[in-house]
N, C-alpha and C positions, 0 to 999 in steps of 0.2 A: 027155683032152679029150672023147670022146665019152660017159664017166659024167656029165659037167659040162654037156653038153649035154641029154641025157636028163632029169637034175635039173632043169632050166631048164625044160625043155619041161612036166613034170608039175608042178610050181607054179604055170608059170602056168596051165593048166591046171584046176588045182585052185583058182584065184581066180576062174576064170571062170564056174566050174562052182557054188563059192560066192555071184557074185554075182548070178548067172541063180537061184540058191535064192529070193535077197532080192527081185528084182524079181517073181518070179512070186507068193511069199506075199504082198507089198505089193499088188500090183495084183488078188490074188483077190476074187471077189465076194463074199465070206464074210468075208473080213477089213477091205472096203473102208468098212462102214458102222462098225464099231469103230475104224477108222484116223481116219472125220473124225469122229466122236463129241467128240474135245476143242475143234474146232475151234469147232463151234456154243455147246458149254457153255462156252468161252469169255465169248462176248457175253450168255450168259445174266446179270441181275444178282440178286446174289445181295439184297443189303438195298440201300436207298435210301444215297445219297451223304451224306445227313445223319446217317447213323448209323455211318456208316463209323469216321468218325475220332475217333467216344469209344473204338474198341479199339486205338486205336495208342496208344503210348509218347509221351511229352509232349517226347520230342526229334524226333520225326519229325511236331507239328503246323505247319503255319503261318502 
């Protein structure tokens, strides 16, 4: 019972300690301007809307 315990207690543990990795990489100022980097190129457009749909497949015009 108390191996069982122990085990339990260093997992979680080790989850939290995992996921304090993630929130601290995410939230650093070094990684923050690379994290919204897709958000803006997003709405970037890439070609005009009229030229869009000569490169699609003639089943996806309509």
């Amino acid at each position: 019972m108390m191996l069982a315990s122990i085990y339990y207690l260093g997992v979680t543990l080790l989850l939290f300690a995992i996921f304090a990795w993630i929130v601290a990489r995410t939230y650093s100022s070094r990684n923050r301007e690379r994290g919204e980097l897709p958000k803006y190129r997003m709405l970037d457009e890439d070609e005009p809307a009229a030229t869009a749909t000569h490169d699609m497949p003639a089943s996806h015009h309509r």
